[in-house]
C-alpha positions as CSV (number, residue, x, y, z in Angstrom):
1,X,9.7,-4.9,5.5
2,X,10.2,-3.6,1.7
3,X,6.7,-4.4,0.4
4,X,5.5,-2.4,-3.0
5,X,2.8,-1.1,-4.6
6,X,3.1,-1.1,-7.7
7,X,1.5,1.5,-9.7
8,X,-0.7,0.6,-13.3
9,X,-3.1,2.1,-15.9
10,X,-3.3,2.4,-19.4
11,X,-0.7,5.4,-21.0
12,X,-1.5,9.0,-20.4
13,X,-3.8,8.3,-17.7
14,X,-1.5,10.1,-15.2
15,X,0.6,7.7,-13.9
16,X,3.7,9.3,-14.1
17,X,2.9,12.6,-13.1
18,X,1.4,10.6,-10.0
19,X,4.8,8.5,-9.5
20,X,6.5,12.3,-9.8
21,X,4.9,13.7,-7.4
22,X,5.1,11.3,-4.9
23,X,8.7,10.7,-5.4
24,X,9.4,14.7,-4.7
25,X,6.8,14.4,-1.7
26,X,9.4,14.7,1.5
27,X,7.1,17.6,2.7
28,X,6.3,15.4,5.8
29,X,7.5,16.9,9.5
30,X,9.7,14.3,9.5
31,X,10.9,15.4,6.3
32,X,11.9,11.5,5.0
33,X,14.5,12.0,2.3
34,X,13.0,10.6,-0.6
35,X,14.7,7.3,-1.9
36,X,15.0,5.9,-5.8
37,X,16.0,2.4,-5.3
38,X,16.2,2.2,-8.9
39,X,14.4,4.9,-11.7
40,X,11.2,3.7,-11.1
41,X,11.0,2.8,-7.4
42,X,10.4,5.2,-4.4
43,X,9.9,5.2,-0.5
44,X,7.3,7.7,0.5
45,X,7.0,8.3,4.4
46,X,3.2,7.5,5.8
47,X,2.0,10.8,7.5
48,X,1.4,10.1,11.1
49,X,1.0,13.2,13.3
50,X,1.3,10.9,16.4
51,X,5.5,11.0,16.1
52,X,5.3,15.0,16.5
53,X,3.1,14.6,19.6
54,X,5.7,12.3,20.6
55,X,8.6,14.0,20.1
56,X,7.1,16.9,22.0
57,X,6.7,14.0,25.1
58,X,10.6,12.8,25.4
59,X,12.3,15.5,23.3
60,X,13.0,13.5,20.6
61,X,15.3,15.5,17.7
62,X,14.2,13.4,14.8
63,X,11.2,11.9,13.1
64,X,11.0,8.7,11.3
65,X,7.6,7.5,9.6
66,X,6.8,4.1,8.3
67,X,7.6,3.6,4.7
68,X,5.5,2.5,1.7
69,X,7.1,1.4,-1.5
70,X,6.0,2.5,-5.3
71,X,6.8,0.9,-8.3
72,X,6.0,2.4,-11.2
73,X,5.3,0.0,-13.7
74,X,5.2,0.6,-17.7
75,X,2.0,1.6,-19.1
76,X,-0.3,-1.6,-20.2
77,X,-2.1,-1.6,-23.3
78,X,-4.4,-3.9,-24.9
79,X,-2.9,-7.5,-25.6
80,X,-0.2,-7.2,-22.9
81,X,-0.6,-10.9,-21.3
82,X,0.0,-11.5,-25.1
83,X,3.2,-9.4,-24.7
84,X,1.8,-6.4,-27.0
85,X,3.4,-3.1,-25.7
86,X,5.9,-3.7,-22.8
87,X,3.6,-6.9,-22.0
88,X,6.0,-9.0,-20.1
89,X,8.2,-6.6,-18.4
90,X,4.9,-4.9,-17.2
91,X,3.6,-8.0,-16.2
92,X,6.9,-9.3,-14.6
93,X,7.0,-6.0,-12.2
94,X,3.0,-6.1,-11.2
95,X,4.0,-10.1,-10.0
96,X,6.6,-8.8,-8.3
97,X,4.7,-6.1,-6.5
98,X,2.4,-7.1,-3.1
99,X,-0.1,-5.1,-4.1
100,X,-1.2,-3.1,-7.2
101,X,-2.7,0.4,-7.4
102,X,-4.6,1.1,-10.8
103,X,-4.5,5.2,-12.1
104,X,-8.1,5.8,-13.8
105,X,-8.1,8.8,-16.2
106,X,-11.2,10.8,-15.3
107,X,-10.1,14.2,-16.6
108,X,-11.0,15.6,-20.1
109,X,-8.6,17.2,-21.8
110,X,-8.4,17.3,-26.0
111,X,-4.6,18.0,-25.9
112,X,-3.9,14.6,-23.7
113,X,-5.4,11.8,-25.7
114,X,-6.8,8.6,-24.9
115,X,-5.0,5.2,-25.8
116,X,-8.7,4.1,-26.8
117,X,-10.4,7.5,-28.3
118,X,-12.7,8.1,-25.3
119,X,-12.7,8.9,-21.4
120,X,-14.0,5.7,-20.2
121,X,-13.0,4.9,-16.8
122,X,-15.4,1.9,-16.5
123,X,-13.3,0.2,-19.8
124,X,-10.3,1.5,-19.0
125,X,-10.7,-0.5,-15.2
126,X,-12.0,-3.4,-17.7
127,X,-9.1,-3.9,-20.0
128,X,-6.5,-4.0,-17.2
129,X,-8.5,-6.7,-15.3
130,X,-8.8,-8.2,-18.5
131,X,-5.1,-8.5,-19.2
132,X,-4.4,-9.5,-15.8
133,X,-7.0,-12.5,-15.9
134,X,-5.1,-13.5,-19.3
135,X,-2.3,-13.6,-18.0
136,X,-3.0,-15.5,-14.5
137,X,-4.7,-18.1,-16.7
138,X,-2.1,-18.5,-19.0
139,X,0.4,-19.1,-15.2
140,X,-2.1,-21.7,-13.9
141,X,-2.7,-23.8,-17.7
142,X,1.0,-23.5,-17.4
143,X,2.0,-24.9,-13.8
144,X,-1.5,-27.9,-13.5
145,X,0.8,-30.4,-15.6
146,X,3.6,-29.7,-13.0
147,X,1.3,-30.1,-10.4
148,X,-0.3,-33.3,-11.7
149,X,3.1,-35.0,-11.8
150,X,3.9,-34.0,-8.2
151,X,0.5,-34.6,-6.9
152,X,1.0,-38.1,-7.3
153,X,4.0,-38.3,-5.2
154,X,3.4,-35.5,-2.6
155,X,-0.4,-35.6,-0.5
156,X,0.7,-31.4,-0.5
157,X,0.9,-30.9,-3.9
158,X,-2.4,-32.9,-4.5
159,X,-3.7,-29.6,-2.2
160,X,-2.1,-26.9,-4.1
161,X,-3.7,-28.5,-7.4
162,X,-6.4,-28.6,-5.6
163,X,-6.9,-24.7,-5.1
164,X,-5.2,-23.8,-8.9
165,X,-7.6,-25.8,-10.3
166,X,-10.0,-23.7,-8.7
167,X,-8.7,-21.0,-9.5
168,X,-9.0,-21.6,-13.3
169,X,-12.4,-22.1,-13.1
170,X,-12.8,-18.7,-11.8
171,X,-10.1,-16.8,-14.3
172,X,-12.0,-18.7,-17.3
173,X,-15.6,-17.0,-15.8
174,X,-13.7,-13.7,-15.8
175,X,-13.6,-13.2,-12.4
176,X,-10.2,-12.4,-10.3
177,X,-9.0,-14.6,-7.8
178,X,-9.0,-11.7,-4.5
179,X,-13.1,-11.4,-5.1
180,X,-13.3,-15.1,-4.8
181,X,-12.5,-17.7,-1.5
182,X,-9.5,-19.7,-3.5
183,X,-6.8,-20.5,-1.0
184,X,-4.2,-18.0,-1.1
185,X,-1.6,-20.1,0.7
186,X,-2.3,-23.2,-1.6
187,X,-1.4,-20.9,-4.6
188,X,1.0,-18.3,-2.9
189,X,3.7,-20.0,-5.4
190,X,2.3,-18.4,-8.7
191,X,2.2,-15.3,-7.7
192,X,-1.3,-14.5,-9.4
193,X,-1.2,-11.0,-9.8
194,X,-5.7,-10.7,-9.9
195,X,-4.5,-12.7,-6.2
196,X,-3.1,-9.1,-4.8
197,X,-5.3,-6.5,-3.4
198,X,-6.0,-3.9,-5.0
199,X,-6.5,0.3,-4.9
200,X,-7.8,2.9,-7.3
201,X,-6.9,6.8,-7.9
202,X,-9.1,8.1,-10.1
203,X,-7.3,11.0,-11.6
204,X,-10.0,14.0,-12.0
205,X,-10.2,17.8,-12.7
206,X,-11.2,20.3,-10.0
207,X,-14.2,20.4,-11.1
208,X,-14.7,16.7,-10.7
209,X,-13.3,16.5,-7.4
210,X,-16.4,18.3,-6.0
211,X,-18.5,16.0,-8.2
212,X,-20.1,13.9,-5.1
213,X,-22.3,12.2,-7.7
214,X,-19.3,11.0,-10.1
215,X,-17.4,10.1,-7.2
216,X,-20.1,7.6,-5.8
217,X,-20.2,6.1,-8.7
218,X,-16.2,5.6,-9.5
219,X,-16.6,3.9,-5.6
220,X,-19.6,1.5,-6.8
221,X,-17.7,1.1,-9.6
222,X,-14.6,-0.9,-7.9
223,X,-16.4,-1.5,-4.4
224,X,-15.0,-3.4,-1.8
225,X,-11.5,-1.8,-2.8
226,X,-10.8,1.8,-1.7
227,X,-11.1,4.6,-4.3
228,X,-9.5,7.8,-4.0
229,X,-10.0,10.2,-5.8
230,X,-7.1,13.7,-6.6
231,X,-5.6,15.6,-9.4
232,X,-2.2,14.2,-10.4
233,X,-1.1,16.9,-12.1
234,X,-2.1,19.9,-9.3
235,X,-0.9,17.4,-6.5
236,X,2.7,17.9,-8.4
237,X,2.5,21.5,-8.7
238,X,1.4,21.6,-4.8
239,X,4.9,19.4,-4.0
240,X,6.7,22.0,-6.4
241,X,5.5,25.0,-4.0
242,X,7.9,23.4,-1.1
243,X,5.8,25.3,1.2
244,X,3.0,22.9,3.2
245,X,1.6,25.7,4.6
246,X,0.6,27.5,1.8
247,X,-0.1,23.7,-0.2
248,X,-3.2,23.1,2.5
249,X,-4.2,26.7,2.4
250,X,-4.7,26.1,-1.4
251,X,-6.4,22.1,-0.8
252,X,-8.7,24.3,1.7
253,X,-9.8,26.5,-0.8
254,X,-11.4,23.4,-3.1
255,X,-12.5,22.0,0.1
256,X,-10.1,19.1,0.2
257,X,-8.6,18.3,3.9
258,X,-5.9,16.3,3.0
259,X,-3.1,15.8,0.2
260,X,-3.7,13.0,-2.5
261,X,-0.6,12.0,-1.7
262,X,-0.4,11.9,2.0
263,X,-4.4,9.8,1.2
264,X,-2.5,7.5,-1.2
265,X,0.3,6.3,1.0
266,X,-1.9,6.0,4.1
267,X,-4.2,3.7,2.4
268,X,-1.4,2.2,0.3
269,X,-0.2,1.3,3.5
270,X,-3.4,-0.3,4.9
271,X,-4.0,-1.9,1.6
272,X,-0.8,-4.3,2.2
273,X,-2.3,-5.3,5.7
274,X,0.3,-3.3,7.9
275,X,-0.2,-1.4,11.0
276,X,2.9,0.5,12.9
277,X,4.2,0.3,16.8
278,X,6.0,3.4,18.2
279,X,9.2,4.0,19.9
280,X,10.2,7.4,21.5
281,X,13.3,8.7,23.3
282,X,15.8,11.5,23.1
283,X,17.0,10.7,19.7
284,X,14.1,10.0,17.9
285,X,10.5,9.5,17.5
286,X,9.7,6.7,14.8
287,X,6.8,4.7,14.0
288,X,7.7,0.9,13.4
289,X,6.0,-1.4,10.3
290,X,4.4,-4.8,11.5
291,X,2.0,-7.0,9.7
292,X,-1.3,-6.7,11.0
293,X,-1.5,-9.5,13.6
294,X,2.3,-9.8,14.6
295,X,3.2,-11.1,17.9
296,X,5.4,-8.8,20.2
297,X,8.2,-10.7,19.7
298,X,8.3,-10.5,16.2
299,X,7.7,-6.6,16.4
300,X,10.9,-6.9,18.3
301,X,12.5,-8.5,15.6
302,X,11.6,-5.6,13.1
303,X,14.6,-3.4,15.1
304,X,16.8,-5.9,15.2
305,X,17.0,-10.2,15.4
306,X,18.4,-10.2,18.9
307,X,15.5,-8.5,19.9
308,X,13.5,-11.1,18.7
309,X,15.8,-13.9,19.8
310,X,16.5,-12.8,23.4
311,X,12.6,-11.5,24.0
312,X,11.4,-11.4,27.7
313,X,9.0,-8.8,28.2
314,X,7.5,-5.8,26.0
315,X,6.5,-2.7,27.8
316,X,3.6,-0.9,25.9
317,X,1.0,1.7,26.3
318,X,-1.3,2.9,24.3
319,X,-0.6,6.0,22.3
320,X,-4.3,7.8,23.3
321,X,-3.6,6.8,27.3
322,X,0.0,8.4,27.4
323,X,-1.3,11.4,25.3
324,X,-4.4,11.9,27.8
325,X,-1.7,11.2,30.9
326,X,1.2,13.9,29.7
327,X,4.3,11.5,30.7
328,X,5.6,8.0,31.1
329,X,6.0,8.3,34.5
330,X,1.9,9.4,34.9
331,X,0.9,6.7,32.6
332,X,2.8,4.2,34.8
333,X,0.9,5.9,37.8
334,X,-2.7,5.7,36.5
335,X,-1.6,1.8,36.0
336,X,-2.1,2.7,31.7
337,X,1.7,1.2,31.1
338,X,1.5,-2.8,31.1
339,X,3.9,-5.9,30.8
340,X,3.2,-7.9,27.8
341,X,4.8,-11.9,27.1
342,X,5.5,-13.8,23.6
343,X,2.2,-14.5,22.9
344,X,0.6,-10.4,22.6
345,X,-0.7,-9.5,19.7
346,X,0.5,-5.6,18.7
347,X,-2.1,-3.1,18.1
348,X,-1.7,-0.4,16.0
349,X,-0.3,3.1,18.0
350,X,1.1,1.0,21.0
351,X,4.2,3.1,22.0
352,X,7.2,-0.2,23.2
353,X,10.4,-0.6,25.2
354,X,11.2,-4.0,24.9
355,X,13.0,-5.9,27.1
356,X,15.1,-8.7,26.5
357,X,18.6,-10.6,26.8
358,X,20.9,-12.3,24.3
């Protein structure tokens, strides 16, 4: 399930050193090797200390997380949905991305200057929505002619003109499409990027990071989506140090609990609406990706097709209940380990053995 973030903001806002850092982050117990895809594509492992817990259970030797995929995408300036800058290659990666994580500069620093003169990160949030609203209008004035034609033939496409009709109305008021009720499916085909959801790092100092004040008001600033907040460039020198024990001695010390990093792909994660099942055994302990919602079948189908194809029973209980009952066996005594059909819906942490015949 290779679904991206890709990663945005205006040039020197951090973006890079962020993207850096994450793609040297395989500090995790499971130590996931770090993988380029291509330069500017990486798989970060999700931090989940329920594998290690796990592992301890059934002996397990290795750890496998879920993934979550970063793109880092060129830096956008002004005029990019009029191609200014890298415009269209920038705007070609964000469509291809499934959801889009914006780096805000919050940090002051005369030797790193500002694309626009000033620290702004109100404007700065602006002008990337901006150029993303261009540009979506400038996809839908583009496909409604298409749309008419087909409309006339097809009762479907009179639907889906329906909804990108809609849509325009809402791009030419300024507003982007995932803060409005537009059908998604109707439109799915134009891949409107102001359609994805969304996430903010706000790239601060130390001294901001215990600024409880500032940090409300980056929140309010791009409430409902989830803010969070860390220093780009000390998050890198914390991956540099290669030692975690001494990297959360030092977060301690500013009073943070938790890497950036391990924050960003959690959320990241969450932001593309997955959720993860868990397998155990001898060989390994390793936390599955399903989209929130999948049926137990097609978790199945996430290890391999025949799963899927020949599925007759999933055996599953809850990560907390076999904790609390120390062993499969105990669980299956204390009646915590149940027999779930096609038509389950997974919940996140449920630990699976699958049944099934091809």
């Amino acid at each position: 399930m290779a679904l991206t973030i890709g990663i945005v903001g205006l040039p020197n806002a951090g973006k890079s050193t962020l993207f850096n850092a994450l793609t040297k982050n395989d500090v995790l117990a499971a130590n996931y090797p770090f993988a380029t895809i291509e330069p500017n594509v990486g798989v970060v492992g999700v931090p989940d200390p329920r594998l290690g817990k796990l592992a301890e259970l059934f002996g397990s030797q290795k750890l496998i997380p879920a993934t979550v995929q970063f793109v880092d995408i060129a830096g956008i300036v002004r005029g990019a949905s009029e191609g200014e800058g890298l415009g269209n290659k920038f705007l070609s990666h964000i469509r291809e991305s499934d959801a889009i994580c914006q780096v805000t500069r919050v940090f002051r620093d005369d030797d790193v200057t500002h694309v626009d003169g000033k620290v702004s990160p109100a404007d700065d949030i602006s002008t990337i929505q901006t150029e993303l609203i261009l540009a979506d209008l400038q996809t839908v004035e583009k496909a409604i002619p298409r749309l008419e034609k087909e409309a006339r033939l097809k009762k479907e496409s009179a639907v889906v003109l329906e909804a990108v009709r809609e849509a325009q109305k809402h791009l030419e008021a300024g507003t982007p499409i995932i803060a409005t009720d537009v059908d998604r499916d109707a439109i799915r085909e134009l891949m409107l990027m102001t359609a994805k959801p969304y996430l903010y790092v706000f790239n601060c100092d130390a001294d901001e990071l215990g600024d409880e004040d500032l940090k409300q008001k980056m929140r309010d600033l791009v409430a409902p989506a989830e803010a969070i907040f860390l220093d780009a460039k000390f998050e890198a020198e914390l991956v540099e140090l290669g030692d975690e024990d001494e990297a959360r001695e030092m977060l301690a010390e500013m009073g943070i609990d938790e890497p950036g990093l391990d924050l960003l792909a959690r959320v990241g994660f969450e932001t593309l609406g997955l959720q993860t099942y868990l397998t155990a055994g001898p060989k390994e302990a390793r936390a599955w990706t399903i989209k929130r919602g999948a049926t137990a079948p097609e978790a199945a189908g996430v290890i391999h097709t025949d799963f899927q194809r020949g599925f007759i029973k999933a055996e599953i209980v809850s990560y907390d209940d076999l904790i609390d009952a120390g062993s499969m066996n105990a669980a299956r005594s204390a009646g915590k380990v149940r027999m779930e059909g096609k038509d389950y819906i997974m919940q996140d942490g449920d630990v699976v053995e699958f049944r099934f015949n091809v």
